[in-house]
C-alpha positions in Angstrom: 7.4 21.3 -18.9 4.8 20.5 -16.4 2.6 17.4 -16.9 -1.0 17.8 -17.1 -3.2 16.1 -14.5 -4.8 12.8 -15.1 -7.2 11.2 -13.0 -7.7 7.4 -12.9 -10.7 6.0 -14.3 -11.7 2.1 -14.6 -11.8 2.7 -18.2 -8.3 3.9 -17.9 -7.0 0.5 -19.0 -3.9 -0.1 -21.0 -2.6 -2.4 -23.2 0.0 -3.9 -21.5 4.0 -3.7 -23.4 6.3 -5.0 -21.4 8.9 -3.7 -24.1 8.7 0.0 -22.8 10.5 -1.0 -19.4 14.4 -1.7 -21.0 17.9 -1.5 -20.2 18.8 2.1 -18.7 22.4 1.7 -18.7 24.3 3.2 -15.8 25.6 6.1 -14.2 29.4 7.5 -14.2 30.6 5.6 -11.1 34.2 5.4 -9.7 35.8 6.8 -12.4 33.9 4.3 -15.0 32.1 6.6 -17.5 28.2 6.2 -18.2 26.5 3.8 -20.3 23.6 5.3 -22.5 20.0 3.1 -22.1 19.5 0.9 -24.8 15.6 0.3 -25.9 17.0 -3.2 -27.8 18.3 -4.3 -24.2 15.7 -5.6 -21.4 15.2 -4.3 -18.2 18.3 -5.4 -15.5 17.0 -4.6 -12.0 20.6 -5.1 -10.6 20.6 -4.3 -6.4 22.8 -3.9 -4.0 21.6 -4.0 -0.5 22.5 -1.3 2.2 22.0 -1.2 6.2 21.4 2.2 7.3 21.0 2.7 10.8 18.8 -0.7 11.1 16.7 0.1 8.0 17.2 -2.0 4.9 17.3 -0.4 1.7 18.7 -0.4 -1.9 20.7 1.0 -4.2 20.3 0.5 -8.4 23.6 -0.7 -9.9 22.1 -0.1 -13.3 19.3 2.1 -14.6 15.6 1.7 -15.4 14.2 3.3 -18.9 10.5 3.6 -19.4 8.8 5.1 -22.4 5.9 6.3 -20.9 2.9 6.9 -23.2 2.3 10.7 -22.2 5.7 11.7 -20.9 8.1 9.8 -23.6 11.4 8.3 -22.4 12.0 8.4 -18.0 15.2 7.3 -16.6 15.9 6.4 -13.2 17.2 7.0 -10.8 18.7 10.2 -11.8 22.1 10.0 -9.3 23.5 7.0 -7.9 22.6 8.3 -4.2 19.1 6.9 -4.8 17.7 4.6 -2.2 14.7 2.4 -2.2 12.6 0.1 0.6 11.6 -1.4 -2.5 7.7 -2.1 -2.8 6.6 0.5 -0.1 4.2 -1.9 1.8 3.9 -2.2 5.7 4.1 -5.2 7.4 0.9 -6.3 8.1 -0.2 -5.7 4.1 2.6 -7.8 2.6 0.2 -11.2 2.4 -1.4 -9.0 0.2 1.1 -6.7 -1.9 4.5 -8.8 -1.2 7.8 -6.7 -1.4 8.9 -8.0 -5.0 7.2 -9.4 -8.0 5.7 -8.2 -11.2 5.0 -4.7 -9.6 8.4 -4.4 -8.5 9.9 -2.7 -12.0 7.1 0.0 -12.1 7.6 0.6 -8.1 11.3 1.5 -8.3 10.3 3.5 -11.1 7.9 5.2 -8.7 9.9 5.5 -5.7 12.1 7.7 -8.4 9.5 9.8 -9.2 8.4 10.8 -5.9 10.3 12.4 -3.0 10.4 11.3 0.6 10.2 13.0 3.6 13.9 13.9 3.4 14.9 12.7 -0.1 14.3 14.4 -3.9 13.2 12.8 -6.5 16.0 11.2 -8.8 14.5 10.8 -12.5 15.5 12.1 -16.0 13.0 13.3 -18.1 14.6 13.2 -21.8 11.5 15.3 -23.1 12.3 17.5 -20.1 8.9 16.9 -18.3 8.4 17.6 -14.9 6.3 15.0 -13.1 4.5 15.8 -10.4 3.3 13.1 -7.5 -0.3 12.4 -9.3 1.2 12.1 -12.9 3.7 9.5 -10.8 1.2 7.5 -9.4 -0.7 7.0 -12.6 3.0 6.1 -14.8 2.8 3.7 -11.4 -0.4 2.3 -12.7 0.2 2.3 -16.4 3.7 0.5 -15.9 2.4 -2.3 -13.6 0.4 -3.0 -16.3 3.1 -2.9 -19.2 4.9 -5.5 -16.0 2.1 -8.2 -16.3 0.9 -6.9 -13.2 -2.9 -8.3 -12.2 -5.7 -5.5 -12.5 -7.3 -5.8 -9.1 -3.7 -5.3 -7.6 -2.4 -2.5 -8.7 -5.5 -1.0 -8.8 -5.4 -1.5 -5.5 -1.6 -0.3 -5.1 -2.5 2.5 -7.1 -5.3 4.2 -4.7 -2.8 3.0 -1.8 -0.3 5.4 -3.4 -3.0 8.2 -4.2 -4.5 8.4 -0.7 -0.9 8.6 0.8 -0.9 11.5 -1.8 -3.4 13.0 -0.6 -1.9 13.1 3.0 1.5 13.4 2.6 2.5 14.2 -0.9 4.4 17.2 -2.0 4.3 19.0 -5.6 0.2 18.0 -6.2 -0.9 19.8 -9.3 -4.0 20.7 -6.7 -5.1 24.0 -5.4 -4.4 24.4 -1.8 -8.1 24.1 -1.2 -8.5 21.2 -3.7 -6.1 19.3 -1.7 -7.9 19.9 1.3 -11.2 18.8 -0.1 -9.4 15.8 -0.7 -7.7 15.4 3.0 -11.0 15.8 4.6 -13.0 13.7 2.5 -10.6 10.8 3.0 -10.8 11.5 6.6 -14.5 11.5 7.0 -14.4 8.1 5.2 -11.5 6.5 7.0 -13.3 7.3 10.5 -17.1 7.0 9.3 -16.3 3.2 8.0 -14.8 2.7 11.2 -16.9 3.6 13.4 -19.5 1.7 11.7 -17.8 -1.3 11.6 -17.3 -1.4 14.9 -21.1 -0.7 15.5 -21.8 -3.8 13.2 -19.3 -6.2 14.6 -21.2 -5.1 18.5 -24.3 -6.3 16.7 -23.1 -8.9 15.1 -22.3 -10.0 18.5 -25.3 -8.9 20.5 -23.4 -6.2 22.8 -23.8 -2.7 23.4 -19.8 -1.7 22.6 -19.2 2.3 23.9 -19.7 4.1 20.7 -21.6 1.6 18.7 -24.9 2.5 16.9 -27.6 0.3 15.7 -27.5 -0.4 12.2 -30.3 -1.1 10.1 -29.1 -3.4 7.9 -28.1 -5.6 10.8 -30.8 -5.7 13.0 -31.9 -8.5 15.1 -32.0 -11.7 12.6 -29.9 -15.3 12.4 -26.0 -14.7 12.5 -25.2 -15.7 8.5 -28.2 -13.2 7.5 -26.5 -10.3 9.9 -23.0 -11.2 8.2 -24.4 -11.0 4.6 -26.2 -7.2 5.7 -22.4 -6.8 7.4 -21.0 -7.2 4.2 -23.3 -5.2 1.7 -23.0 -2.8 4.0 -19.0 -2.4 3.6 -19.1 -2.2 -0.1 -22.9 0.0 -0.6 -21.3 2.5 2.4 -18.3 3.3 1.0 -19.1 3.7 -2.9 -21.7 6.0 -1.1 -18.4 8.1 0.4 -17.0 8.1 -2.6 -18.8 10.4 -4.1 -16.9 13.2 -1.6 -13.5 12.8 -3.2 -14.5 14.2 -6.5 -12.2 13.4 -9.0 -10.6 11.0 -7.1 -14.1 8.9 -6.5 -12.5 5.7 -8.2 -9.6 5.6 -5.7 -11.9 6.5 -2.5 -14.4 3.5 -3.6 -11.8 1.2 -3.9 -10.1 2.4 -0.6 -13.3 2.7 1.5 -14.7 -0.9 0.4 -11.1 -2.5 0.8 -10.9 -1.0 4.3 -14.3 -2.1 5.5 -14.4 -5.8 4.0 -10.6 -6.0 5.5 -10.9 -4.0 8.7 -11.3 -7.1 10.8 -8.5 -8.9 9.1 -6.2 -6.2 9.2 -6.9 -5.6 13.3 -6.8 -9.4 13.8 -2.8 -9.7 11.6 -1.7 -6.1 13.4 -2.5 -8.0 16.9 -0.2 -10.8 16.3 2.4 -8.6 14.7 2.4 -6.6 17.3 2.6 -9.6 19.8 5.2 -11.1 17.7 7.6 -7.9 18.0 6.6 -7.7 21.7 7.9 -11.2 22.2 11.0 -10.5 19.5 11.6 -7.6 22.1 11.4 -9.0 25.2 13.8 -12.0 24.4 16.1 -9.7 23.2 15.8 -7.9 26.9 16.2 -11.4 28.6 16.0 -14.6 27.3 15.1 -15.7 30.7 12.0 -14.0 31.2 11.1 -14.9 27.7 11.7 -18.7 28.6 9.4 -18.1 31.9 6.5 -16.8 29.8 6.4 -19.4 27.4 6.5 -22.0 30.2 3.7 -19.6 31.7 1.5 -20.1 28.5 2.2 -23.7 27.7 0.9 -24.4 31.6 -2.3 -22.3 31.5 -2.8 -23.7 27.6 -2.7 -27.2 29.1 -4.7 -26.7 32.0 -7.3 -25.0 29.9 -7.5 -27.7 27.7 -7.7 -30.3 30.5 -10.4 -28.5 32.0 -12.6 -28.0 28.9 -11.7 -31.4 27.8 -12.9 -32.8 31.2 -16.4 -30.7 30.8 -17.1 -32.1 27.8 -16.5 -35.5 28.2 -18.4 -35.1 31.1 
């Protein structure tokens, strides 16, 4: 039975019952028979780590039940070849969504319910519901709340999940045309905030950047007025966008403004991670070399400093 589709809405709040994760029980396993899930048990979340070809992931030594409040009871994962990277969060985003914590219940539970590139989903419906990948992203939503989960984040995490959706996910209850509504209007907003913020920050700093536009609410005023107009601007702009994904308007506010107020941050953390796995690289390489360019640095820090130091006292 095919779920029917549900978009998310702010109102869409839900009283949170932490009592609908419990115990799943397990699967048959080495000759050891199954254990049914037991509702008067709570949640285990038992792991055991694998190394596959130099990407960590994990395996569920016991199983997940949820009683979801539209699809009834959902056990996970459905064989014991499931796999999961966890909370699905790059790098550079982990300061704000860490790997583990409250959310990490209700994203096993999604990573479940939604195939990879190369994987199937591995779930149990015991209404014998089919769930599709925007029905799972909202059971994501519903059951970070039922984890204690904070309402900013996994508001956030949810329209994280529903834009990667909308690029990348596979049985969508969307027409094909639908779902490319949805591609390009994410698209236009992704490279329309862009470009503007990089036309604001070239004001911001008085320079004529290739590509950059003036913006009106910038202009030519003191700095701390042109940061304030820089920063209506990145929440006014994209809950303008918005309104081009349709249904899915709550999810491309919340994207848009979260990209534009953390576009500089997130360039600024990609740099040093990027320099950081550069440098992890290269003394992997030769230890030598890496030895050289920190004694390269260190020198042209101190003589830097010596220099400036002397100016100024001066």
């Amino acid at each position: 039975m095919q779920a029917p589709e549900r978009v998310g809405r702010v109102s869409d709040q839900v009283q949170a019952q932490v009592s609908r994760f419990y115990d799943g029980g397990t699967l048959p396993r080495d000759g050891a028979p199954s254990q049914p899930p037991d509702p008067a048990e709570e949640m285990r979340i038992v792991l055991e780590r694998h190394a596959e070809e130099g990407v960590e992931t994990f395996s569920l030594e016991r199983r997940l039940a949820y009683r979801d409040r539209h699809l009834g009871e959902l056990l996970v994962p459905a064989d014991a070849a499931f796999r999961t990277d966890l909370t699905s969060v790059p790098a550079i985003f982990t300061w704000l969504v860490p790997k583990t914590g409250a959310h990490l219940p209700a994203a096993l539970l999604h990573d479940a319910l939604v195939a990879g590139r190369d994987d199937p989903t591995s779930y149990v419906s015991t209404e014998g519901r089919t769930v599709d990948r925007v029905e799972a992203d909202r059971v994501f939503r519903d059951a970070m709340a039922d984890t204690g989960t904070g309402v900013i984040r996994r508001w956030i995490v949810w329209t994280a999940v529903t834009v990667a959706t909308i690029f990348v996910g596979r049985a969508v209850p969307w027409s094909r045309a639908r779902h490319w509504s949805y591609r390009v209007a994410a698209a236009v907003t992704i490279v329309t905030i862009v470009w503007l913020g990089w036309s604001a920050t070239s004001d911001l700093f008085d320079r004529s950047w290739v590509g950059a536009v003036d913006v009106p609410w910038m202009g030519d005023r003191p700095w701390w007025q042109e940061l304030l107009g820089g920063l209506s601007g990145a929440i006014v702009l994209p809950l303008a966008l918005s309104l081009l994904w349709g249904r899915l308007r709550i999810a491309g506010a919340i994207a848009g403004v979260m990209l534009a107020v953390l576009l500089h941050v997130t360039v600024g953390v990609a740099v040093i991670a990027a320099t950081y796995l550069a440098l992890e690289r290269l003394a992997r390489r030769s230890a030598l070399l890496a030895w050289a360019l920190a004694a390269v640095v260190v020198v042209g820090a101190v003589a830097v400093f010596a220099v400036l130091s002397g100016i100024s006292l001066g």
